[in-house]
N, C-alpha and C positions, 0 to 999 in steps of 0.2 A: 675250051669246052665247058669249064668248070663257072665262066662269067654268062654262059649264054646257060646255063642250066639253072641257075641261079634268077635270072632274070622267068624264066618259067614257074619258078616256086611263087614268085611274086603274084602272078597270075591266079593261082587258087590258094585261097583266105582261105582253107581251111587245111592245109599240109601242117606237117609236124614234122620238124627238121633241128637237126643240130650243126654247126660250122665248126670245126677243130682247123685252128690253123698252127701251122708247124714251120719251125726255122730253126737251122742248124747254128750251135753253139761256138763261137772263136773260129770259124773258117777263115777270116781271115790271115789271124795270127798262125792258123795251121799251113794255110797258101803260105806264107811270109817264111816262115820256120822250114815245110817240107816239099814245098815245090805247089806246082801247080794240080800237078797230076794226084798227087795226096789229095786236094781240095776233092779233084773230081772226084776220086774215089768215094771221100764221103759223102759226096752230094749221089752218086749213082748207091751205095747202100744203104743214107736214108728214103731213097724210093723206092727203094724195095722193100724195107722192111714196113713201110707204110702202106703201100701197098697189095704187100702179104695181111698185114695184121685187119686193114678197114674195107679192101675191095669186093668180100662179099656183104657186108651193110651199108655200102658207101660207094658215092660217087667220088675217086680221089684222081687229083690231079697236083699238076707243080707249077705256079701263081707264076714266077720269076727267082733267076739264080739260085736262092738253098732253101727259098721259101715253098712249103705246100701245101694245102687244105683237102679236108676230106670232109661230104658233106653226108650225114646221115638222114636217112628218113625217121628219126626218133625224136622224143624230147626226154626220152628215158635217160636221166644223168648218172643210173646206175650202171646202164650196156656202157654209156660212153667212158665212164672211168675201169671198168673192163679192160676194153679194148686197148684203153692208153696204159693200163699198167702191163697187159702183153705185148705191147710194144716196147714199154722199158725192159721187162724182161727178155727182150729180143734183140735191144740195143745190145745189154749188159752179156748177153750169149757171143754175139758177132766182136765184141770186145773183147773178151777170154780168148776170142779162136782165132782172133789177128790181133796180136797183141800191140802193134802200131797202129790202130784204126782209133784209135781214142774219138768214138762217134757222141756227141752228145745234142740232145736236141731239146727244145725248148715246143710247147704246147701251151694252146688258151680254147676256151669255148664257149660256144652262146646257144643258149635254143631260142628258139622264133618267139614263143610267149614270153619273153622277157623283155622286148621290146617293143615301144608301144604303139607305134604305128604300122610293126610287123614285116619292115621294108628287108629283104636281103642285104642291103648292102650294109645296112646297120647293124644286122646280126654279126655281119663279115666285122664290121669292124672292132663290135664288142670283143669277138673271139679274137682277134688279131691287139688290140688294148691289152686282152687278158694273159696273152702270151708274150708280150713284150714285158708285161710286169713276171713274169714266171723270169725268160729271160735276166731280168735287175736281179732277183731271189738268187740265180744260180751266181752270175757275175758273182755278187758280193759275199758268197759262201764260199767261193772258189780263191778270190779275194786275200776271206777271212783265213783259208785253210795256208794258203801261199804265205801269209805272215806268219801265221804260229812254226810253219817250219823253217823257217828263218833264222 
């Protein structure tokens, strides 16, 4: 839904949209360590809390496996860092209250006007660029933290 909706923004030159793409952090090593079923769990309460936090500004959907995007009708980068920072605080709440859910997620984003021939899929992939570098940031802080307790 979220490719064929995408492909309609393309169509009117004048929308104003932002692409937040999201993907959950060491699922793997979580499947590996807690089973499968862990995995799912974080992949079913990162959609929710994303969900919760963007689906009335936002068209949100889940791309594939722990990846999901939500697409905003804004280019306002003020609403959009809102919204992600009640999402962290939404993470950080569902994380106190299941103390095994250790959810973390990683976020990037692009509005239309910063790319220059205003194509979706290039916004898509700025935001997706931008959340994979978010992603490196946490790796190597997490990394960093794993050595000094050592």
């Amino acid at each position: 839904f979220c490719t064929e909706y995408m492909k309609t923004l393309d169509s009117d030159e004048k929308s104003q949209y932002t692409i937040v793409s999201f993907d959950l952090n060491d699922l793997k090593k979580m499947n590996d360590r807690y089973g499968h079923v862990h995995g799912d769990l974080l992949i079913k309460k990162a959609a929710e809390l994303i969900q919760e936090t963007f689906s009335d500004s936002a068209v949100v959907g889940r791309i594939g496996g722990d990846e999901f995007i939500a697409i905003l009708s804004t280019e306002d980068t003020n609403v959009v860092d809102e919204l992600l920072e009640h999402l962290e605080r939404r993470v950080d709440e569902s994380n106190q209250s299941i103390s095994e859910l250790n959810l973390s997620i990683s976020y990037g984003y692009a509005v239309r006007s910063e790319i220059q021939n205003n194509e979706t899929e290039n916004v898509y992939k700025l935001s997706d660029e931008r959340m994979y570098e978010y992603k490196r940031m946490h790796k190597k802080e997490c990394d960093n933290i794993s050595e000094k307790s050592t």
